[in-house]
Gaussian input, Z-matrix of N, CA and C with variables (Angstrom, degrees):
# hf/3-21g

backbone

0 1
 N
 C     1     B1
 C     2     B2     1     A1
 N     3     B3     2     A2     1     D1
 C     4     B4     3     A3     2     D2
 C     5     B5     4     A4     3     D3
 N     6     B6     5     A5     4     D4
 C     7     B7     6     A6     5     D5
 C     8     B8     7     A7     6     D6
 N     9     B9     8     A8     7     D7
 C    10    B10     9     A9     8     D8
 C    11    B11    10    A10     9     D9
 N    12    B12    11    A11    10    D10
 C    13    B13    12    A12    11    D11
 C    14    B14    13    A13    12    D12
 N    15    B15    14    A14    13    D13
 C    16    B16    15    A15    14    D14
 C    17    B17    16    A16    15    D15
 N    18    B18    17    A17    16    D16
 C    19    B19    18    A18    17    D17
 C    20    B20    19    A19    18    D18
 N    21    B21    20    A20    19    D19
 C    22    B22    21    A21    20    D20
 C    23    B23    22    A22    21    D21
 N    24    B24    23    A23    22    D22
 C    25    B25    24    A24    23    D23
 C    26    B26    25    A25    24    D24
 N    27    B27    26    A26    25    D25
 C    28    B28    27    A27    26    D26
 C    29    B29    28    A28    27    D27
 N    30    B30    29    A29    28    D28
 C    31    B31    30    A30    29    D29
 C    32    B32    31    A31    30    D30
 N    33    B33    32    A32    31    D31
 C    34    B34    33    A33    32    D32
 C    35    B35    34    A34    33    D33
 N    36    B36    35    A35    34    D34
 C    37    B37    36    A36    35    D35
 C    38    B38    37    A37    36    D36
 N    39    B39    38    A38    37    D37
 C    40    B40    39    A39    38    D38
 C    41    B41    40    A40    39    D39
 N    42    B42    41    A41    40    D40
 C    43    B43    42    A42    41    D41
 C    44    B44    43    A43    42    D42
 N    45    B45    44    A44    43    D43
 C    46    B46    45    A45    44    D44
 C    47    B47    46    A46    45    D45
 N    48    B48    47    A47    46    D46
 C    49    B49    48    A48    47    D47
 C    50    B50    49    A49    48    D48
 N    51    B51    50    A50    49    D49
 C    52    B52    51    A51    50    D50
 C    53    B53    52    A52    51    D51
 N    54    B54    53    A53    52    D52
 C    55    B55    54    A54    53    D53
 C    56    B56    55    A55    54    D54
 N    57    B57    56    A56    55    D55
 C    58    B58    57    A57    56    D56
 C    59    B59    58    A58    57    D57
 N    60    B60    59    A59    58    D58
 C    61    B61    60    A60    59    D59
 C    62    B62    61    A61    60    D60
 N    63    B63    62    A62    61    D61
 C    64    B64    63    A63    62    D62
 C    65    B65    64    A64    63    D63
 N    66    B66    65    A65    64    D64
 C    67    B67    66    A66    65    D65
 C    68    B68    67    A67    66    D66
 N    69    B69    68    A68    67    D67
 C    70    B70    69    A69    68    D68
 C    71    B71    70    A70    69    D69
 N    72    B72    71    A71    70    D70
 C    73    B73    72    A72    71    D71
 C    74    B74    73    A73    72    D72
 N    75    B75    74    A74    73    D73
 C    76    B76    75    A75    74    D74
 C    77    B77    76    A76    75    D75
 N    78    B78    77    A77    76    D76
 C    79    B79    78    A78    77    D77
 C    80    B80    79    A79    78    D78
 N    81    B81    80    A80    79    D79
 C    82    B82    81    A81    80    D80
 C    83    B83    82    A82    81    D81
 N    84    B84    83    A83    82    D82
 C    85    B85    84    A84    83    D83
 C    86    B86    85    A85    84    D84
 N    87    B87    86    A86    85    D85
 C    88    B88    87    A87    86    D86
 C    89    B89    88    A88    87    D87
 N    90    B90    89    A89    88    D88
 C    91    B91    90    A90    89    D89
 C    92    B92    91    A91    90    D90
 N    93    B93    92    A92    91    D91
 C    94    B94    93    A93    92    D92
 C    95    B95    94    A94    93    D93
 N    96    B96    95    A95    94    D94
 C    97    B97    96    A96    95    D95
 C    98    B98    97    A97    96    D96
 N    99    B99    98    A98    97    D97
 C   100   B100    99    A99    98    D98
 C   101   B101   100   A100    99    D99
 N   102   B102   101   A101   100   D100
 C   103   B103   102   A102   101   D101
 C   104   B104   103   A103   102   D102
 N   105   B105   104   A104   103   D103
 C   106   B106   105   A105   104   D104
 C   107   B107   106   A106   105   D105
 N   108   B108   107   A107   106   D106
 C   109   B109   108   A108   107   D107
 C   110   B110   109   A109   108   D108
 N   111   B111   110   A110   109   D109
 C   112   B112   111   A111   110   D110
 C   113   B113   112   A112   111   D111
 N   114   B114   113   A113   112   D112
 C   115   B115   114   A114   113   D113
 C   116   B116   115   A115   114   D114
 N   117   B117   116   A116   115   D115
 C   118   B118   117   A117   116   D116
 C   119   B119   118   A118   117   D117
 N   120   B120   119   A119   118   D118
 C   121   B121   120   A120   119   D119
 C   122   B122   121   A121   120   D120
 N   123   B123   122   A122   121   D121
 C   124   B124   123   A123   122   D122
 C   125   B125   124   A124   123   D123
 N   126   B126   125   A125   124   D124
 C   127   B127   126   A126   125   D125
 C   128   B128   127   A127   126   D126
 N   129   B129   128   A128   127   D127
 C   130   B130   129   A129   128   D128
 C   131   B131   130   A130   129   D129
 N   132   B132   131   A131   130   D130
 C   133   B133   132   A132   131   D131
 C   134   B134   133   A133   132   D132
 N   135   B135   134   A134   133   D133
 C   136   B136   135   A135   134   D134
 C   137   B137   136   A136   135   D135
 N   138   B138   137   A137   136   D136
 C   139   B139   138   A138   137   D137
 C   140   B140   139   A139   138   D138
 N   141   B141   140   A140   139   D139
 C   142   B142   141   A141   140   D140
 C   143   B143   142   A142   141   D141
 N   144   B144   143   A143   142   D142
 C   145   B145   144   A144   143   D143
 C   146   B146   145   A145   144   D144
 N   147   B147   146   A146   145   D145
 C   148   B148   147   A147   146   D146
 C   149   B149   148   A148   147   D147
 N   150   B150   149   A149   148   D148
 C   151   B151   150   A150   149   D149
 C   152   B152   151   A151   150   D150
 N   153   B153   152   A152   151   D151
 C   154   B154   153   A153   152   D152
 C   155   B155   154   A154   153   D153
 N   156   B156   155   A155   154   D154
 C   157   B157   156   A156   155   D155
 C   158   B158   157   A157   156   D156
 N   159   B159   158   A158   157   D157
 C   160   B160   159   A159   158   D158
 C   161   B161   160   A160   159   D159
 N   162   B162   161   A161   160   D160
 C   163   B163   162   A162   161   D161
 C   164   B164   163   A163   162   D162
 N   165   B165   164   A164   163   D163
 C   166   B166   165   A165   164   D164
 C   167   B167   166   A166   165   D165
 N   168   B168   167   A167   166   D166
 C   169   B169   168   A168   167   D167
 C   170   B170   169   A169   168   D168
 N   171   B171   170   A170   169   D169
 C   172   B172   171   A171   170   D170
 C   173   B173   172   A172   171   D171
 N   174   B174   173   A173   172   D172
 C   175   B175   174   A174   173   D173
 C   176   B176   175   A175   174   D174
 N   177   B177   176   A176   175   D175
 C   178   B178   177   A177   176   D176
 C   179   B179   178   A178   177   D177
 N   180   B180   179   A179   178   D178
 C   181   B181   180   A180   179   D179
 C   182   B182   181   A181   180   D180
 N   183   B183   182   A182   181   D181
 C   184   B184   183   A183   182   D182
 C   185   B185   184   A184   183   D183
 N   186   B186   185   A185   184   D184
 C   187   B187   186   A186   185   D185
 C   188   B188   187   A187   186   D186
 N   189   B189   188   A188   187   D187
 C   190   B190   189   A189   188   D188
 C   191   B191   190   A190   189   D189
 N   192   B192   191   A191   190   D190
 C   193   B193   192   A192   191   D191
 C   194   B194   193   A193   192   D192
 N   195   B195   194   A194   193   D193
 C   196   B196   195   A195   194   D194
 C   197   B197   196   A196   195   D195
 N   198   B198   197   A197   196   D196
 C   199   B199   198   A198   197   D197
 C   200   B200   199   A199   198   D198
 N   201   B201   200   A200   199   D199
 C   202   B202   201   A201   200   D200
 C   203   B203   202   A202   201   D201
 N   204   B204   203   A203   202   D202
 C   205   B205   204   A204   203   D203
 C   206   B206   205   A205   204   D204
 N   207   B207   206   A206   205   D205
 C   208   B208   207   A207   206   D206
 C   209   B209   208   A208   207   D207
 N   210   B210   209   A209   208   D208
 C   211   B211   210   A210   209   D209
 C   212   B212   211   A211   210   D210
 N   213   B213   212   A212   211   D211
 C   214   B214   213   A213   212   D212
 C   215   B215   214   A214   213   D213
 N   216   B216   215   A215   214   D214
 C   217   B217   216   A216   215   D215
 C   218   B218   217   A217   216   D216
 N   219   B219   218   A218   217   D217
 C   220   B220   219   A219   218   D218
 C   221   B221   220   A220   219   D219
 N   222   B222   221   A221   220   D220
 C   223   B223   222   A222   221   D221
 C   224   B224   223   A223   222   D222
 N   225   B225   224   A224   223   D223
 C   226   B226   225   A225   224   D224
 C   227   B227   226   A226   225   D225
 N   228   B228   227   A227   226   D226
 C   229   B229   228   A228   227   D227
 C   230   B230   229   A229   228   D228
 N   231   B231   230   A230   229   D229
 C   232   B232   231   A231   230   D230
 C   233   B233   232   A232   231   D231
 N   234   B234   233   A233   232   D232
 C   235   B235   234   A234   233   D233
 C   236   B236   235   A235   234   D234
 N   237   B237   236   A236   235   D235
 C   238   B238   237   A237   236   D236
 C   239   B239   238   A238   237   D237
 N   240   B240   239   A239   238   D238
 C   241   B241   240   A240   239   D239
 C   242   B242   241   A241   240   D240
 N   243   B243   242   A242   241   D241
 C   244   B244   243   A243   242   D242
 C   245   B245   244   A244   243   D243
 N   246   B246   245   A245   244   D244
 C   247   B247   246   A246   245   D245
 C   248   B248   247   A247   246   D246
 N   249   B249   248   A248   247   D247
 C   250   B250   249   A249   248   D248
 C   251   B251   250   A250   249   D249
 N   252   B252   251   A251   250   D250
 C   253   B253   252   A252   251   D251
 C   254   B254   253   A253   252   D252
 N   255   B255   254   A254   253   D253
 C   256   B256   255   A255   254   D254
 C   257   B257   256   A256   255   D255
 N   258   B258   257   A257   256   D256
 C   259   B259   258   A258   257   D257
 C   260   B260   259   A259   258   D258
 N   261   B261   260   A260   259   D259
 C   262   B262   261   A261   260   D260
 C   263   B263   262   A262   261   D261
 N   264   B264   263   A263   262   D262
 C   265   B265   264   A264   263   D263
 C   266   B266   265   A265   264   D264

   B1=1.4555
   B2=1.5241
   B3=0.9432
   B4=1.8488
   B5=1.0360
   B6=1.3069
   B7=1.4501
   B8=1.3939
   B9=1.7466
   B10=1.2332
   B11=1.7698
   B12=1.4977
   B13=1.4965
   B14=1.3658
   B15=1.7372
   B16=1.4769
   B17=1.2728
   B18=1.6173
   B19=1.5545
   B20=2.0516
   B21=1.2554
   B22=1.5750
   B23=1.3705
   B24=1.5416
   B25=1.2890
   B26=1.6197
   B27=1.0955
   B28=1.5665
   B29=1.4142
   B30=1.4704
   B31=1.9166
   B32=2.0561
   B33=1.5255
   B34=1.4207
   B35=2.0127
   B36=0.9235
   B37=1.8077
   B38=1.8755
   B39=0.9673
   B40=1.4940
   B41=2.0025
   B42=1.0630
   B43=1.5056
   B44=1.2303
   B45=1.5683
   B46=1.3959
   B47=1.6806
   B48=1.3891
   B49=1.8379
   B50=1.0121
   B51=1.6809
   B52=1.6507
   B53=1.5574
   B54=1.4881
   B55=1.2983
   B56=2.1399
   B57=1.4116
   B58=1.7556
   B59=1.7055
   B60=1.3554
   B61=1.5676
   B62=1.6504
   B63=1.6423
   B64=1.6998
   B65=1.5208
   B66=1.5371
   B67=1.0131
   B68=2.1341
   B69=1.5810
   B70=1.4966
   B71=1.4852
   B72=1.7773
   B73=1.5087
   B74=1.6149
   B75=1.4546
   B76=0.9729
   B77=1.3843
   B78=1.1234
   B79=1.8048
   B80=1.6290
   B81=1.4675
   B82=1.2817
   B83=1.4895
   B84=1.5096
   B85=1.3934
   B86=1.6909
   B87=1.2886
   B88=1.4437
   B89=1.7585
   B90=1.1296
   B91=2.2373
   B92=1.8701
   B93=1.3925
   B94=1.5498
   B95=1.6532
   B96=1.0654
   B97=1.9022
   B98=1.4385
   B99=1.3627
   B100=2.2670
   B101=1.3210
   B102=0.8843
   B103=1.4114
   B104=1.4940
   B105=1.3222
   B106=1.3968
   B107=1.3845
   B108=1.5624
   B109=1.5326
   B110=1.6171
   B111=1.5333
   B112=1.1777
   B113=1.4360
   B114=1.1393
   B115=1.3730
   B116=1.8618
   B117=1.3193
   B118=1.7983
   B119=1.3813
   B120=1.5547
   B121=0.8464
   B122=1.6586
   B123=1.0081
   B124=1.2679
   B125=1.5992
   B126=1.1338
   B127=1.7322
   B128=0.9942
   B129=1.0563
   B130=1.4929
   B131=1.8599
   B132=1.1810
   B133=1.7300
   B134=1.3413
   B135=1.9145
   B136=1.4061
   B137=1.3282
   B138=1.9751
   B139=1.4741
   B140=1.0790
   B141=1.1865
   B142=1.5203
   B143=1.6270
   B144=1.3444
   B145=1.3292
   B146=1.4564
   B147=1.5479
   B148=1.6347
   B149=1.9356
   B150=1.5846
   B151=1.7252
   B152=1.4272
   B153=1.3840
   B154=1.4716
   B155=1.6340
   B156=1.3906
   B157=1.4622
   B158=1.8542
   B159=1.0460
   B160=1.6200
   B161=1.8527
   B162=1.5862
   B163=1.3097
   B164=1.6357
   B165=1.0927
   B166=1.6385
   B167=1.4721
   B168=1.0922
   B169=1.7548
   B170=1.6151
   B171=1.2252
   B172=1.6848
   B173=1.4527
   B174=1.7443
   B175=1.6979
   B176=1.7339
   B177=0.8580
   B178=1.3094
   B179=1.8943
   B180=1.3921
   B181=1.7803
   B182=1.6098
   B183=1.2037
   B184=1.2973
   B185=1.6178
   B186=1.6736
   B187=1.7536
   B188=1.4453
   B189=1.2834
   B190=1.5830
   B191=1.9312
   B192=1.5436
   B193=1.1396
   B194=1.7072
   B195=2.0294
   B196=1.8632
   B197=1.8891
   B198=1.3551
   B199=1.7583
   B200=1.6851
   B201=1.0716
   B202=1.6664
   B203=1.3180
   B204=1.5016
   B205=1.6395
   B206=1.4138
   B207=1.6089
   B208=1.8125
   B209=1.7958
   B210=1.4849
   B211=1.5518
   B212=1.8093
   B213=1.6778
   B214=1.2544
   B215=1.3942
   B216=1.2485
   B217=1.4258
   B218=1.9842
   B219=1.4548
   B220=2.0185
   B221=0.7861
   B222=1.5326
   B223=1.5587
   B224=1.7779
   B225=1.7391
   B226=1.2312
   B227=1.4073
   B228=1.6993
   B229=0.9631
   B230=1.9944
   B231=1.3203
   B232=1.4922
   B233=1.0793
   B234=1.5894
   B235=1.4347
   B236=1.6503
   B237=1.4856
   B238=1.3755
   B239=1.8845
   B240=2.0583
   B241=1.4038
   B242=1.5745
   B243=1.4347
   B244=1.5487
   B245=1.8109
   B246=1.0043
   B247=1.4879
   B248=1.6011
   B249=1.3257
   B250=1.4066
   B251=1.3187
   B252=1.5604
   B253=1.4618
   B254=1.9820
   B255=1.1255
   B256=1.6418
   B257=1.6819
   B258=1.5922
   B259=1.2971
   B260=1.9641
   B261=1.1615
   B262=1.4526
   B263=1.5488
   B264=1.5884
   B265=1.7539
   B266=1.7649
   A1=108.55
   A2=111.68
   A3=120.28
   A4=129.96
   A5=135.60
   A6=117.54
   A7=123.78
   A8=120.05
   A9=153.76
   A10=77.72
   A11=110.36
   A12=100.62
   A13=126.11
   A14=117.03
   A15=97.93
   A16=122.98
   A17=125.17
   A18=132.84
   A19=88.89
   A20=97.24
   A21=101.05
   A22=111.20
   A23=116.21
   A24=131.44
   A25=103.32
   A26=118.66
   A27=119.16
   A28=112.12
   A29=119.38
   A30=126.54
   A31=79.40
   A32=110.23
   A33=115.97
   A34=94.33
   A35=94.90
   A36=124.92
   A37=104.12
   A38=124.81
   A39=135.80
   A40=101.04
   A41=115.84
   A42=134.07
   A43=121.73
   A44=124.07
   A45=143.61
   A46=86.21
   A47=117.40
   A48=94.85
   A49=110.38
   A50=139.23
   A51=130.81
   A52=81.64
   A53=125.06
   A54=136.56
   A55=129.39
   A56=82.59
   A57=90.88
   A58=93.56
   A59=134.21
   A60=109.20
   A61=88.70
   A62=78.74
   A63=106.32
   A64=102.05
   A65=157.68
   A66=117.95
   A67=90.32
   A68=109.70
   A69=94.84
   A70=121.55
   A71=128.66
   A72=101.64
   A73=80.61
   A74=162.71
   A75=140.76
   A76=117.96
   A77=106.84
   A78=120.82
   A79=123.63
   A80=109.36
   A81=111.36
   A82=102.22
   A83=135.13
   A84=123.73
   A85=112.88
   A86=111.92
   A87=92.21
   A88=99.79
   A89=98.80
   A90=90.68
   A91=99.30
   A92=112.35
   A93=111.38
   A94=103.46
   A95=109.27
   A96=136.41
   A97=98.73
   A98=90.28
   A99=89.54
   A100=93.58
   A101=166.38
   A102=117.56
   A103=119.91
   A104=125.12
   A105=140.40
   A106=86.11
   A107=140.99
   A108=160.85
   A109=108.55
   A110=102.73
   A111=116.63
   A112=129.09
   A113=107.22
   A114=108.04
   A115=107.20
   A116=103.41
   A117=90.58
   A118=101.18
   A119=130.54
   A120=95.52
   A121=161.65
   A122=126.45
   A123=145.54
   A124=100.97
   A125=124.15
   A126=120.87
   A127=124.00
   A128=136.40
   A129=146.70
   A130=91.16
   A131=110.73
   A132=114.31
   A133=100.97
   A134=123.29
   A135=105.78
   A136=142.29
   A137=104.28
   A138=91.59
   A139=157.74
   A140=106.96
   A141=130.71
   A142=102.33
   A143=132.23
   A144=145.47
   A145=93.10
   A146=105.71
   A147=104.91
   A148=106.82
   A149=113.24
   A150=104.96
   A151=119.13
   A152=111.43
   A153=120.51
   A154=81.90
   A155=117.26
   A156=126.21
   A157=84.51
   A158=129.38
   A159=116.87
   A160=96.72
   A161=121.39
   A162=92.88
   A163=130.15
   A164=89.65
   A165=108.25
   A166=116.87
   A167=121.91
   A168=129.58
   A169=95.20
   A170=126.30
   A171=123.64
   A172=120.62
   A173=100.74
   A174=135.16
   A175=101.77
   A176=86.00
   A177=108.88
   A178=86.44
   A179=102.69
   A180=103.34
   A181=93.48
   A182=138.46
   A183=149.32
   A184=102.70
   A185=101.31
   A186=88.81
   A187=128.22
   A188=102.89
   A189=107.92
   A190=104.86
   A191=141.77
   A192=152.67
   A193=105.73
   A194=93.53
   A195=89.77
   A196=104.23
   A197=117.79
   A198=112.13
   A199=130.03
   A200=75.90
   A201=98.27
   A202=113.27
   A203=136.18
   A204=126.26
   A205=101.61
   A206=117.66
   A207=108.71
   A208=102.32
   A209=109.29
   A210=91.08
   A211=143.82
   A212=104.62
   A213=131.38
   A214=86.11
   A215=138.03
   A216=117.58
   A217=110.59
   A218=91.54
   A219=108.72
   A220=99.73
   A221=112.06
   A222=136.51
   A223=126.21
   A224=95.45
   A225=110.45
   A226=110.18
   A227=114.69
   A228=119.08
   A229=115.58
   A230=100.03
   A231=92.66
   A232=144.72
   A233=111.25
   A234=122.59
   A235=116.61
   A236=107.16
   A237=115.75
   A238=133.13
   A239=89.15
   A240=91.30
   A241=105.68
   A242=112.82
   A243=135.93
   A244=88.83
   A245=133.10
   A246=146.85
   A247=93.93
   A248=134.07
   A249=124.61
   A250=154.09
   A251=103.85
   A252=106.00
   A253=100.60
   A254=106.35
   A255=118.68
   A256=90.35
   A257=125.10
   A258=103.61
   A259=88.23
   A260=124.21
   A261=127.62
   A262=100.90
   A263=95.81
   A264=84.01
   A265=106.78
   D1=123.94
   D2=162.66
   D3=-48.08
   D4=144.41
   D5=-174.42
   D6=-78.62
   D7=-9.61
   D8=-174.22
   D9=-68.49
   D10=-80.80
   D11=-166.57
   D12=-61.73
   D13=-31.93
   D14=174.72
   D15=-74.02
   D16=9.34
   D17=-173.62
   D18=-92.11
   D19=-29.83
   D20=-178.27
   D21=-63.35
   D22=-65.12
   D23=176.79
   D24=-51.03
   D25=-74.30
   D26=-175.43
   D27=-35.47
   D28=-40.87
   D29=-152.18
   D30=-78.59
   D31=-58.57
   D32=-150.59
   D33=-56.20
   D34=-58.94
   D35=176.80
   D36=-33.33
   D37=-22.15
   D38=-152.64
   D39=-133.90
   D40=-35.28
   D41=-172.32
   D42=-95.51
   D43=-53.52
   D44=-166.40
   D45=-72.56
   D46=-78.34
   D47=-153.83
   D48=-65.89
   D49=6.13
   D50=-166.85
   D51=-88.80
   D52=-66.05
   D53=-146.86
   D54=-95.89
   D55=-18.50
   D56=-177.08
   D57=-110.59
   D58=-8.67
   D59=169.90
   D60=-122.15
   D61=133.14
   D62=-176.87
   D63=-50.49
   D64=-44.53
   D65=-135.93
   D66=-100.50
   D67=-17.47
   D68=164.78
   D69=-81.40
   D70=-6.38
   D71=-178.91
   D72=-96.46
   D73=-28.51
   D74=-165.60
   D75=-64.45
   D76=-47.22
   D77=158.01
   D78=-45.67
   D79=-35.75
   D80=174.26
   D81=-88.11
   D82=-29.12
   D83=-179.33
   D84=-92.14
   D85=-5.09
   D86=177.64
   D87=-124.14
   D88=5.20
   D89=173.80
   D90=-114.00
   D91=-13.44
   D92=173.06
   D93=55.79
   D94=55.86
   D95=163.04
   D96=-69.99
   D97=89.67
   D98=161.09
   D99=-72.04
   D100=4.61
   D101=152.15
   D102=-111.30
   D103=4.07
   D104=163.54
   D105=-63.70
   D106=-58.89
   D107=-172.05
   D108=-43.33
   D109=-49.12
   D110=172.65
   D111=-74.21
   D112=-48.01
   D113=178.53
   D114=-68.55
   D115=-28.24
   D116=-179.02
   D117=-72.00
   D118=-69.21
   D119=164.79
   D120=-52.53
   D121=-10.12
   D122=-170.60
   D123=-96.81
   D124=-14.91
   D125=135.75
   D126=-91.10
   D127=-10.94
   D128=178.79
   D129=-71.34
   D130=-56.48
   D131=-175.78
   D132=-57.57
   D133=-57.94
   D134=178.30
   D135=-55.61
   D136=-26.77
   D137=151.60
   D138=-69.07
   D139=-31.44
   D140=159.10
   D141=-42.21
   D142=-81.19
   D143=161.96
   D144=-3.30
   D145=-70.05
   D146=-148.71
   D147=-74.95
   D148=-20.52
   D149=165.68
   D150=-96.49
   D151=11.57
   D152=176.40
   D153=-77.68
   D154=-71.66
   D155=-144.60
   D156=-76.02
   D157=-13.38
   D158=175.72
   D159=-78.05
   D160=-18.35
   D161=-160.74
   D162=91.77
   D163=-2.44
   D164=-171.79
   D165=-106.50
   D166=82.09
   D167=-138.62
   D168=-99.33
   D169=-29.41
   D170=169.16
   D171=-44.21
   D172=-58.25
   D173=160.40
   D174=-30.09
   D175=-66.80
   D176=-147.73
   D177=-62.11
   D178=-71.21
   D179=-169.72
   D180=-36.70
   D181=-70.69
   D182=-127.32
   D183=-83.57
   D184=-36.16
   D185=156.83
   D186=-82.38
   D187=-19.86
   D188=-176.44
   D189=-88.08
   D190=13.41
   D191=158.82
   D192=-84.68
   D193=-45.70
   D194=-179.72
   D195=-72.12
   D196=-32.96
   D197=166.80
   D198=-32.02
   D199=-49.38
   D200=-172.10
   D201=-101.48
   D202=-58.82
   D203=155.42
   D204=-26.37
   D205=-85.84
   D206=-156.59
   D207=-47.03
   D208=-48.52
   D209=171.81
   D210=-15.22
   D211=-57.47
   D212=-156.30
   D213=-104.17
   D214=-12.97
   D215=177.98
   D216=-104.13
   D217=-25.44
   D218=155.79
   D219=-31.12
   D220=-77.83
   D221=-161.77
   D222=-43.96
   D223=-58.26
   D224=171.85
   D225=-48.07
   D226=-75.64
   D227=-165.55
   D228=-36.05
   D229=-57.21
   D230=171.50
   D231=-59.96
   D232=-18.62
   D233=160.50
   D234=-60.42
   D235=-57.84
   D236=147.01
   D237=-2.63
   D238=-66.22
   D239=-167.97
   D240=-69.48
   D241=-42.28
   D242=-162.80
   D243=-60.51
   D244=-65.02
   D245=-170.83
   D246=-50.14
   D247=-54.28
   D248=151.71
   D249=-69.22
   D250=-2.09
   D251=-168.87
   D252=-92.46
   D253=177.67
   D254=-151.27
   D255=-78.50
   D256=-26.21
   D257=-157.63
   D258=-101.02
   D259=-19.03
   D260=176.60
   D261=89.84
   D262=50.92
   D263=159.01
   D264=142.85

């Protein structure tokens, strides 16, 4: 196996069950689990990694938009909660 593909396998392997079956990204978006947080992203980077090094730059943009989108909306959202919660933060 290439290292192109086990960055594939590893990123999908680490990403897919936190974020594409509802009951792990709901869990990661409404209990705010850094490391549910981490691990999606932190496959999210290996895929990207693994269609950079395939050469495959479509792949690659379209995972590296979901990197950085879910990022800034993480982000928001928690600024969000903190900006509402009773103690302010």
């Amino acid at each position: 196996m290439s290292p192109s593909t086990a960055a594939l396998v590893g990123g999908y392997a680490l990403a897919v069950p936190v974020t594409l079956f509802t009951p792990g990204f709901l869990r990661l978006w409404r209990r705010r689990e850094p490391l549910l947080y981490a691990a999606a992203q932190g496959g999210a980077g290996l895929i990207v990694a693994g269609w950079v090094a395939k050469g495959n730059t479509p792949s690659a943009l379209v995972n590296g938009a979901w990197l950085v989108g879910f990022g800034i909306a993480y982000a928001a959202e928690g600024r969000k909660r903190a900006a509402l919660s009773p103690t302010g933060g």
